[in-house]
C-alpha positions as CSV (number, residue, x, y, z in Angstrom):
1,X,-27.8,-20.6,16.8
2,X,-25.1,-17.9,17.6
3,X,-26.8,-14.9,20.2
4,X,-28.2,-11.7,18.3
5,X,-26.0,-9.5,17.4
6,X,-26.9,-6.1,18.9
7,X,-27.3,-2.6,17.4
8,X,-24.2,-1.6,19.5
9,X,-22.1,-4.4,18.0
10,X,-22.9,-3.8,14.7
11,X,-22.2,-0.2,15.3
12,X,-18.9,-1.0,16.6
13,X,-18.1,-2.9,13.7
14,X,-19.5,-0.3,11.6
15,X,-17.1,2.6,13.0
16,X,-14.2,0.2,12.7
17,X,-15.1,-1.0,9.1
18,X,-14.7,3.6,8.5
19,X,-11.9,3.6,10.2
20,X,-10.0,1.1,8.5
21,X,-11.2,3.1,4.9
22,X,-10.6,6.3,6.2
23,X,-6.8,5.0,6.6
24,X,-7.1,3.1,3.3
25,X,-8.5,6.5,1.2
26,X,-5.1,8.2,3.2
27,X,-2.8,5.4,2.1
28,X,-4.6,6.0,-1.8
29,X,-4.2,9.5,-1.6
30,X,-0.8,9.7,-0.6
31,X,0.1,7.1,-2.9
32,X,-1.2,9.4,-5.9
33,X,0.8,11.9,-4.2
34,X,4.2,10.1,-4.5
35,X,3.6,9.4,-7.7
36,X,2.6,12.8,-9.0
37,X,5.4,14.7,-7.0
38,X,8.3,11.3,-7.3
39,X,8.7,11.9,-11.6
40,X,9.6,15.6,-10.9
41,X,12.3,14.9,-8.8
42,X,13.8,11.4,-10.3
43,X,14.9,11.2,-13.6
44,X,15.1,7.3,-14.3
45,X,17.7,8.2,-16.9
46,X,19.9,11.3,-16.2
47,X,21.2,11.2,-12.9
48,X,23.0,14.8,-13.0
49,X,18.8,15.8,-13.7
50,X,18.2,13.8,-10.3
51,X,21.0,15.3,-8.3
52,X,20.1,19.1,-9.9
53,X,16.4,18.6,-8.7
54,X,17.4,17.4,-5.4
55,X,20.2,21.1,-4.5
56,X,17.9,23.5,-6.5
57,X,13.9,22.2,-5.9
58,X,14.5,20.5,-2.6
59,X,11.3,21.7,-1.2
60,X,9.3,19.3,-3.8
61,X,12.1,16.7,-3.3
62,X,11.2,17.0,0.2
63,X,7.9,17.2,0.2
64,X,7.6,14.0,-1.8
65,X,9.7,12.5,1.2
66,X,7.6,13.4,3.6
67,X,4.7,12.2,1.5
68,X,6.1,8.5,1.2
69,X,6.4,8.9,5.3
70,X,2.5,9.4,5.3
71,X,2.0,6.4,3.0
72,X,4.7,4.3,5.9
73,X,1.9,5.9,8.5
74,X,-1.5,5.2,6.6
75,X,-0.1,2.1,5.5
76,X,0.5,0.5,9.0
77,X,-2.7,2.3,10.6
78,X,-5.1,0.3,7.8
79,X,-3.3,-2.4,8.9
80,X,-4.1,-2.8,12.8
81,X,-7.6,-1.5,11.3
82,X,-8.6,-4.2,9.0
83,X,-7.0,-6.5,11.9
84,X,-9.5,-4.9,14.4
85,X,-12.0,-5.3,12.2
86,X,-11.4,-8.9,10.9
87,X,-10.5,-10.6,14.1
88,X,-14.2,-11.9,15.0
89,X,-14.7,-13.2,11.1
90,X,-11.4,-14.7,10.7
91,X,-8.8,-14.4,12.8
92,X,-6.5,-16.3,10.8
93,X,-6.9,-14.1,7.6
94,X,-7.0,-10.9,10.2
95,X,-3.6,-11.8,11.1
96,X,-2.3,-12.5,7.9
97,X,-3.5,-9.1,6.7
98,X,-2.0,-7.1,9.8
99,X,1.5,-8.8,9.2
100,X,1.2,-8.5,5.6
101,X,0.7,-4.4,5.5
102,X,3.2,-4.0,8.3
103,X,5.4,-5.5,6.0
104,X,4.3,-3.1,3.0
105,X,5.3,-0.5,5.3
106,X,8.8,-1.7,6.8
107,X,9.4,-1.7,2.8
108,X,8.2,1.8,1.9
109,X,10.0,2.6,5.0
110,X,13.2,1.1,3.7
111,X,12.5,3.3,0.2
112,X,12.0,6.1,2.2
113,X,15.3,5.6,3.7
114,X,17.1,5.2,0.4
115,X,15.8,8.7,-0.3
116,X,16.7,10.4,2.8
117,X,20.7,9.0,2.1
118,X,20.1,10.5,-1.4
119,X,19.2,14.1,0.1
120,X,22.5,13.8,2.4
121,X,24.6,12.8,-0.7
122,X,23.5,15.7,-2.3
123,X,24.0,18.5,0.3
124,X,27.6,17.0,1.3
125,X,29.2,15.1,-2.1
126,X,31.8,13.8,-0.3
127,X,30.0,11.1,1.3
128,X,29.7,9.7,-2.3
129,X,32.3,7.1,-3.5
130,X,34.7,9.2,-6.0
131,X,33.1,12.4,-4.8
132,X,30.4,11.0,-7.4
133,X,27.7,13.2,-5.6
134,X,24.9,12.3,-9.3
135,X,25.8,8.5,-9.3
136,X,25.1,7.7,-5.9
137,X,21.9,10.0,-5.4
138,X,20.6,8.0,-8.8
139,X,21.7,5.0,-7.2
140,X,19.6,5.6,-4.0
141,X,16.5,6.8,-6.2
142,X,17.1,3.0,-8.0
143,X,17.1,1.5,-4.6
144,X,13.8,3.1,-3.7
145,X,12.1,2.2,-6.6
146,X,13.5,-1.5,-6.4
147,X,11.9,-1.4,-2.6
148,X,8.5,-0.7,-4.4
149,X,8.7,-2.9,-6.8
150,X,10.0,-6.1,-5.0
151,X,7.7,-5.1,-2.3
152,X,4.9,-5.9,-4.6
153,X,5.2,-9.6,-3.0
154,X,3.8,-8.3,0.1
155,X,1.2,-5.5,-1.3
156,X,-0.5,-8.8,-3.2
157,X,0.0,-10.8,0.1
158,X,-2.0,-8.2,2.0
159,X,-5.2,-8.3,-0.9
160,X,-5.6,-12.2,-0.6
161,X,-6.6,-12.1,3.0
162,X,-8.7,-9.1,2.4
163,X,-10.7,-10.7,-0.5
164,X,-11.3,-14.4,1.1
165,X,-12.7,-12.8,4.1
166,X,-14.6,-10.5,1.6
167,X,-15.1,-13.4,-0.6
168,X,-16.3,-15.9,2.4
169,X,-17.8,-14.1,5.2
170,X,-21.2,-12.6,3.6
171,X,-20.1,-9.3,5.6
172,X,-19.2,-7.2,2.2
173,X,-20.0,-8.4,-2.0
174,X,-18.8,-11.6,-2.7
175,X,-17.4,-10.1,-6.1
176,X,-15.3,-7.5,-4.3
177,X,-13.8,-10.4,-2.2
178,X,-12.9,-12.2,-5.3
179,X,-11.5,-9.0,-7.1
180,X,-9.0,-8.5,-4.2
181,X,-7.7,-12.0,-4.3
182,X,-7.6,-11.7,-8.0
183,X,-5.6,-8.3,-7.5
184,X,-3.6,-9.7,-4.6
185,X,-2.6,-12.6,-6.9
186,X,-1.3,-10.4,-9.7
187,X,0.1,-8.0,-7.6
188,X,2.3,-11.0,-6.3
189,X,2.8,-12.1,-10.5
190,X,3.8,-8.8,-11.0
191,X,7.0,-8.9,-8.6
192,X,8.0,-12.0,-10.5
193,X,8.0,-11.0,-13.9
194,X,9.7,-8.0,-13.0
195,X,12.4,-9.1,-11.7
196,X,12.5,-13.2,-12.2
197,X,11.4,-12.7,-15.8
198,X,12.5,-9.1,-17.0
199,X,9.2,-8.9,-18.5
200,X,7.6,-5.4,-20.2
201,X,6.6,-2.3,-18.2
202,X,3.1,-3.1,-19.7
203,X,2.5,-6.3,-18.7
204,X,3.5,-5.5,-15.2
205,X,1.1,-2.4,-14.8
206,X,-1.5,-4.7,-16.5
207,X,-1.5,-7.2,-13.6
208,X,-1.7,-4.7,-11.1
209,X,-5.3,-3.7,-12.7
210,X,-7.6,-6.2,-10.7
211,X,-5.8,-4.4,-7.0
212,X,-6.5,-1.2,-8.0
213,X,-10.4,-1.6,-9.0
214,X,-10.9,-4.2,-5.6
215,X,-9.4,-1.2,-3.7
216,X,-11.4,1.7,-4.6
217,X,-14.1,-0.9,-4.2
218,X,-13.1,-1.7,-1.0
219,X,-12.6,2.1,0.1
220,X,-15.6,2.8,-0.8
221,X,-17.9,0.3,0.5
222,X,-16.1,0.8,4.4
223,X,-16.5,4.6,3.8
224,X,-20.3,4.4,3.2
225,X,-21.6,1.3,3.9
226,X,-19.5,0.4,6.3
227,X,-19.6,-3.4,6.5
228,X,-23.2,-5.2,6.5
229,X,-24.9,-7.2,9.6
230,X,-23.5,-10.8,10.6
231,X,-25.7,-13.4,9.2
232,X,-26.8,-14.9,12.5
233,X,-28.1,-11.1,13.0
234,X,-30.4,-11.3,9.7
235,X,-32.1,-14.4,11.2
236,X,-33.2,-13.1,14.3
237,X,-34.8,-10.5,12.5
């Protein structure tokens, strides 16, 4: 029989579990930011609209910018969270998850870099090839969004962890865990049939259905539950 686990320890491991969703409700938010403030500024199909956006609203271009920075931030801070948090379960799956969200981040980063070249484009048009000041800022915005959308690989990568330990541990509803590794899976499809198979816009937001329902889930449940006592703990009692 493992030793008791003490109202101190599962206190810890309660402040952690609302630490790691206070980050996770800032990496939401700011992700409903981006895309709220991200189709004012980048028109996927006129790329003198792009460029005119960028010289005449640049304080919503930039605030978008500075928004995807947050995600970078929120994004890596869940990570060493859930790691924190997950280490005593299942270390394994707590590492997996930390590498796997640092990675979501080093690609938003990359996105987020893409855009700042796109802002210096468009204050100084020489720095385009051919002086084409509308081309290459569309071409940045294309290279951001690519960054999101191949990053998929890793936003599913980071779910499976997250569900199994759900899924396995007894710490949090088995069905959550499940829903994340569902979500994780097609978050992982969906980078494939983007890009391997050239497949619809709907069928690629449809896969990413099951992540979004386990997340909010998961949000929630740190935020107010928290995460519940270790099993040895309930058979003490």
């Amino acid at each position: 029989m493992k030793p008791h686990v003490s109202e101190d320890d599962l206190g810890r491991e309660r402040r952690s579990a609302r630490a790691a969703g206070a980050w996770y409700l800032g990496l939401a938010i700011t992700g409903i930011g981006l895309l709220l403030i991200r189709p004012a500024v980048y028109d996927p199909d006129d790329a003198a609209k792009t460029l005119e956006q960028l010289t005449t609203d640049e304080g919503l271009a930039r605030l978008g910018l500075g928004v995807e920075l947050a995600i970078v931030v929120t994004q890596a801070l869940a990570a060493v969270w859930f790691y924190k948090l997950f280490r005593p379960i299942n270390p394994v799956a707590a590492w997996a998850l930390g590498v796997f969200g640092m990675v979501n981040a080093v690609a938003i980063l990359a996105s987020s870099a893409a855009v700042a070249t796109a802002f210096e484009v468009a204050a100084d048009p020489t720095l385009a090839p051919g002086d084409d000041a509308a081309a290459t800022t569309q071409l940045l915005f294309r290279l951001s969004e690519s960054f999101w959308g191949v990053g998929a690989l890793f936003f599913g990568l980071w779910l499976i962890p997250m569900g199994w330990v759900a899924a396995t541990s007894g710490r949090f509803p088995r069905a959550l865990g499940w829903i994340l590794v569902a979500g994780g899976v097609g978050y992982v499809a969906s980078a494939f049939v983007e890009y391997a198979a050239d497949a619809p816009t709907w069928l690629v937001s449809a896969l990413a259905i099951p992540a979004t329902v386990g997340e909010l889930w998961m949000i929630g449940y740190l935020l107010v539950i928290g995460i519940r006592p270790a099993a040895e703990r309930l058979l003490n009692q």
